[in-house]
N, C-alpha and C positions, 0 to 999 in steps of 0.2 A: 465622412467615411462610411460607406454603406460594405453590409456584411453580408458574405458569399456565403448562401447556405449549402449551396453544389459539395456534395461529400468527399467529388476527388479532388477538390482545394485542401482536406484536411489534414494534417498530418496528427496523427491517432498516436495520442499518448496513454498508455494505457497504465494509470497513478495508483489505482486500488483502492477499493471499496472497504477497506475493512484493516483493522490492529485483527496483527496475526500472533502468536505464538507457539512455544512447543510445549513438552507435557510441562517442560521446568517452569514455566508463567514469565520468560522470553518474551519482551514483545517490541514490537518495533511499527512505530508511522511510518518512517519514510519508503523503508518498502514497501510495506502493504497498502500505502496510498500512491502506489505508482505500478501496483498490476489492477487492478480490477475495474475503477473508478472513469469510463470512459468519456465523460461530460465535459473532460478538460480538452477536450481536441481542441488543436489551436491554429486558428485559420493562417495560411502562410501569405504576409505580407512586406512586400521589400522597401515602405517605407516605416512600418513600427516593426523591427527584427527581435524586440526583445518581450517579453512577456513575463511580468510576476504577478503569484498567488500567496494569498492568505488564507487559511484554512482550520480555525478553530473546531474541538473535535472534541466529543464527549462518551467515555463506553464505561457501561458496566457488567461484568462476567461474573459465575456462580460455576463454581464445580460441582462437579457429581458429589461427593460427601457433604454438601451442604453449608457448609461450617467455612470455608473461604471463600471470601469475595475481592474481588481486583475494582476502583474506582479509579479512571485515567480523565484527567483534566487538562490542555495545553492547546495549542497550536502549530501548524505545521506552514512553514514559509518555503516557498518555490519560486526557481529562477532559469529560467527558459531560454537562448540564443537561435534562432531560427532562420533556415534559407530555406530554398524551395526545395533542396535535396537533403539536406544533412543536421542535426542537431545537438547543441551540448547543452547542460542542466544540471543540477543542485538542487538536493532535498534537505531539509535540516528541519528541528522540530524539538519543543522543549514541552515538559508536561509536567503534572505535580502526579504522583501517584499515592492512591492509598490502598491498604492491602488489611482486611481485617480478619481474623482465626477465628471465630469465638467469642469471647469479650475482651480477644487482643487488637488494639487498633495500633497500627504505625503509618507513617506515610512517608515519602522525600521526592524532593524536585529535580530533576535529570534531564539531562539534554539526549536526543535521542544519536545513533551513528549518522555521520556524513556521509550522504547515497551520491556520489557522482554517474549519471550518465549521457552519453553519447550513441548517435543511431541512424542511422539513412532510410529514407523512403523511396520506396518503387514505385511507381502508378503504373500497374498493369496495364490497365486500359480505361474507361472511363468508370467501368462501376468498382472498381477494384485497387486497392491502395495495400502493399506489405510493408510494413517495418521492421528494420534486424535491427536491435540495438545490445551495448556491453554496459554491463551494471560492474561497479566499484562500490562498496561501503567500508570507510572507516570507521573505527567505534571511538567515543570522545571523553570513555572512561573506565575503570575497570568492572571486569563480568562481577556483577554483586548478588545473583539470582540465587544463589544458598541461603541467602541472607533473605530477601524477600522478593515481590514482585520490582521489575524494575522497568526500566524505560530502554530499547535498544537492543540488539544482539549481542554488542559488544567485541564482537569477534569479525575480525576480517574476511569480507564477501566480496565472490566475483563469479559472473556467469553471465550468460547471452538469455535473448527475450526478442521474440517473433510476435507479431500482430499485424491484426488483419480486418480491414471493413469493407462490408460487401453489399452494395447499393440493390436493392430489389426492385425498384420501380424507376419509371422515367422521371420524376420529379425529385429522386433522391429523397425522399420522404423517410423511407423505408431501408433497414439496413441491419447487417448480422454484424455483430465484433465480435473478433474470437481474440486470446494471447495463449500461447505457452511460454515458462520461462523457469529456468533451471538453475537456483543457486547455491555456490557451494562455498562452506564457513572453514576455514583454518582455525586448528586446536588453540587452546592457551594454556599455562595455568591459572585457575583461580582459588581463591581462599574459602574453606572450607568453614564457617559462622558456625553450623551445628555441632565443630567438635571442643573440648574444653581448653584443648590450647593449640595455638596457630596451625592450621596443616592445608597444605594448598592439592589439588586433585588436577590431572591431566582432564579436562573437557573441549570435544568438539560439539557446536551445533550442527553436525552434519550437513543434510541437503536438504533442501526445499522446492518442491516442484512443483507448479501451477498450472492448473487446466482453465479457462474462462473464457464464457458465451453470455453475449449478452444483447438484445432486441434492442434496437434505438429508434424512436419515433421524431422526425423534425416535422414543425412546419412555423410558417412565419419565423419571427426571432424566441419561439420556445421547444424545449428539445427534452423527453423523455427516453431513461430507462430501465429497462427490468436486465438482473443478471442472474447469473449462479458463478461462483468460482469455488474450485475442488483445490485444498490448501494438502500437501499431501508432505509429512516429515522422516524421514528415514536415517537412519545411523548418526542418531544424535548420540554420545558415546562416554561415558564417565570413565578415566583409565581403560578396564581393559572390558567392561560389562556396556554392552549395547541396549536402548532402550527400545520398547518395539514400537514399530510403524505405526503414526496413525492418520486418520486422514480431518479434516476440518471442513465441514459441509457451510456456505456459505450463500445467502442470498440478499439484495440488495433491488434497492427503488431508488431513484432521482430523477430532479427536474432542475431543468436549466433555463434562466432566463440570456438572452442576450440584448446588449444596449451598450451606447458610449457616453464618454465623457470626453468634453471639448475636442470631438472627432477622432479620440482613440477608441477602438474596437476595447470591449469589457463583456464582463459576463458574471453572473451570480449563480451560485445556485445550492440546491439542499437537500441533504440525503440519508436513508436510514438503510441501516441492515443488519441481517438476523445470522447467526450461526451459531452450530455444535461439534463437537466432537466425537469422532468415532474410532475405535470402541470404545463403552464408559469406562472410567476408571476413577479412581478416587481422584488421579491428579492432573484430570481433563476437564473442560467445560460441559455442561450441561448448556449453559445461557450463554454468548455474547450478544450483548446488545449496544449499536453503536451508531451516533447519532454525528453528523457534521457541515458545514455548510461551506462556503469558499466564496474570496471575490476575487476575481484577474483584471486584468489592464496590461492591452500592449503600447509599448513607447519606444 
């Protein structure tokens, strides 16, 4: 099985570069490894239709006050169905987290929400590929983020996500990816840890909107990129007090090797990336720093 590096064979999954979160220390793989992360593009082939990833992933974060720090330890498994127009997928993803105050340490093991999506591709024309896809996340447990950092939204997400790769040269060497994609989290109640006896609070994670550009270099079977994605949080909401807007400035490098195994199409590859948060506040990032690699195989 030799591999089509021609970029409008691709259908551009755009998985995310980065654990994202809000001011509450929210955070979640599955989505944030399915907007930014473009390396995963998965060549469409009508004899392997199906394609899984594994995705071991390490971040550690520093707030503006100095004094909390978030350690995320886990993996993130991905499972793909693919035709030349249309496709369905599964994100799921389990991590140990530790979360230290001071000279307070705790930690717990959490499985992250269940990201289901589905999405069609256009080939405009030969340098030019859009994708509309509809994002679904379950959450697989309840919102415990008063309590401490955790793994997950928790909170029921659905919204659309638009992307797009644009060939600059005749060789397909050369290529822009851009995404936008807009989600929106339904309220719950959750339980309120800081007060001295049981009391639960009206919380939505509000919206989440994505801005992402990013440069991809191919040639032979190895494939760089550089990005930036703008993580932007609005009307995230405790009863009846809204917290204000911020934005998460995000940057990102990877490299991708390609190769097979007993003639299936496979790919490895490994990636770091930097972000902050804007504006400072005591209960934002100063640091994310987050490190991850990935191996696929279609069958």
């Amino acid at each position: 099985m030799k591999f089509n590096h021609n970029i409008k064979r691709y259908l551009f999954f755009v998985l995310g570069c980065l654990v994202s979160s809000s001011a509450f220390a929210t955070n979640s793989i599955v989505y944030n490894l399915r907007i930014a992360e473009t390396t995963k593009g998965v060549v469409r082939n009508d004899e392997y239709p199906v394609m899984a990833v594994i995705t071991p992933f390490g971040q550690l974060r520093e707030r503006y006050d100095r004094r909390t720090r978030l350690i995320f330890a886990g993996g993130l498994g991905t499972l793909v169905y693919l035709t030349k127009t249309y496709y369905f997928r599964v994100d799921g993803a389990v991590a140990r987290v530790v979360q230290k105050d001071g000279s307070l340490r705790r930690g717990r093991t959490q499985t992250d929400d269940l990201l289901f999506s589905a999405g069609y591709t256009y080939p405009c024309d030969d340098k030019t590929n859009l994708t509309l896809s509809f994002l679904l996340g379950l959450p697989t447990h309840k919102d415990t983020h008063l309590d401490m950092g955790e793994l997950g939204y928790a909170h029921i997400g659905i919204g659309p996500q638009l992307d797009g790769a644009f060939v600059l040269d005749a060789l397909s060497r050369h290529s822009i990816r851009v995404a936008f994609r807009f989600i929106h989290f339904f309220p719950r109640y959750i339980s309120d840890y800081q007060k001295p006896i049981e009391h639960t609070v009206d919380f939505n994670m509000g919206n989440i909107i994505d801005f992402f550009l990013t440069y991809h270099l191919a040639f032979s079977k190895n494939q760089f990129d550089i990005g930036y994605d703008a993580n932007i949080y609005n009307h995230v909401r405790t009863n009846c007090q809204i917290a204000p807007t911020f934005v998460r400035n995000i940057g990102y490098i990877s490299y991708k090797r390609l190769f097979s195994v007993c003639g299936h199409p496979a790919s490895w590859d490994l990636a770091f990336s930097y972000a902050s948060d804007a504006p400072r506040s005591s209960v934002n990032y100063r640091h994310l720093v987050t490190g991850w690699t990935s191996l696929g195989f279609d069958f």
